[in-house]
C-alpha positions in Angstrom: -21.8 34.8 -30.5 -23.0 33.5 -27.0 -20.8 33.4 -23.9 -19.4 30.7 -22.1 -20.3 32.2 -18.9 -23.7 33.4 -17.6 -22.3 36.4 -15.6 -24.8 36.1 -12.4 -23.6 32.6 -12.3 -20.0 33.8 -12.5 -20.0 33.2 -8.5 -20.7 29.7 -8.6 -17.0 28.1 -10.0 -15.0 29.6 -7.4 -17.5 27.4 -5.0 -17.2 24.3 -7.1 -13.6 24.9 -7.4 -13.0 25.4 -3.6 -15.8 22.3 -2.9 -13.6 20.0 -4.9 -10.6 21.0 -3.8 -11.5 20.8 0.3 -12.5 17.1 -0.9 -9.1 16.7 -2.3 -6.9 17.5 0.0 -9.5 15.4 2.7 -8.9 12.5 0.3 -5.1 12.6 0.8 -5.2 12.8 4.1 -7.3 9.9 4.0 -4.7 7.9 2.0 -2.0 9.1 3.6 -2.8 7.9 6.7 -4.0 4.7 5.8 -0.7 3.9 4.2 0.9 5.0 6.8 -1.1 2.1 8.9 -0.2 -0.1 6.4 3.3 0.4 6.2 3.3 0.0 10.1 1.2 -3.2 10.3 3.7 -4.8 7.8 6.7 -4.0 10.0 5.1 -5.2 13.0 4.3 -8.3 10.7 7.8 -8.7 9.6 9.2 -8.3 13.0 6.6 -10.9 14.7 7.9 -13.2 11.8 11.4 -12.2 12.7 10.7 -12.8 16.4 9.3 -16.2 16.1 12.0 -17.6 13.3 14.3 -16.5 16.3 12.6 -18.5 18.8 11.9 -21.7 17.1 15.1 -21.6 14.8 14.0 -21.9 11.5 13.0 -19.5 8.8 9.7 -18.8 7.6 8.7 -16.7 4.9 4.9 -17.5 4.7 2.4 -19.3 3.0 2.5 -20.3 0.0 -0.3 -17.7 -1.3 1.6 -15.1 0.4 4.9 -16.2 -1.4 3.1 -16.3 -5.1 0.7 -13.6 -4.2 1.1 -9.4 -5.7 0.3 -6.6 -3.3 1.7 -4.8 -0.6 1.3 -7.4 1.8 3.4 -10.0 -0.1 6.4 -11.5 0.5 9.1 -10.1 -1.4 9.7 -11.7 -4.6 13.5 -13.5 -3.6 15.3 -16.5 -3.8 15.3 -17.6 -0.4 18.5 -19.8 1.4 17.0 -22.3 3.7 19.1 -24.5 5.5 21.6 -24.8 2.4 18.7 -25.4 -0.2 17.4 -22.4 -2.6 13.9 -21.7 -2.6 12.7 -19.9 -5.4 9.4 -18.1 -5.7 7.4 -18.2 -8.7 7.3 -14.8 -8.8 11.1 -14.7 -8.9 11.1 -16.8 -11.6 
């Protein structure tokens, strides 16, 4: 029966092995951070939104594509009190 392995190319898989894995673990990084500058762009979204419901008195939960829109930039998907009237996103629904 044939081997698997050719044995003078035995030395090759630990490179493959340690290639991939380097690329990996770069690759997490990579996400980790940029969900980590996500995460802090939509807090300082949120609290500029905040800020400025604040100053002009009134609520404001975004557009209307950001209200019915999916992702991590969307408005959460709640039924919103505004000035005694519930506003319900579709999403909600």
């Amino acid at each position: 029966m044939r081997p698997f392995f050719y044995r003078q190319g035995l030395f090759a898989y630990p490179i493959y092995g340690l290639v991939g894995a380097s690329f990996g673990y770069w690759l997490q990084g990579m996400e980790d951070n940029q969900m980590r500058y996500l995460g802090e762009t939509r807090d300082r979204l949120i609290e500029k939104r905040r800020r400025r419901a604040e100053r002009e008195g009134g609520f404001n939960n975004g557009t209307t594509q950001q209200k019915l829109g999916e992702g991590l930039f969307a408005s959460p998907k709640v039924v919103a009190d505004v000035d005694g009237t519930r506003e319900i996103t579709s999403a909600a629904q």
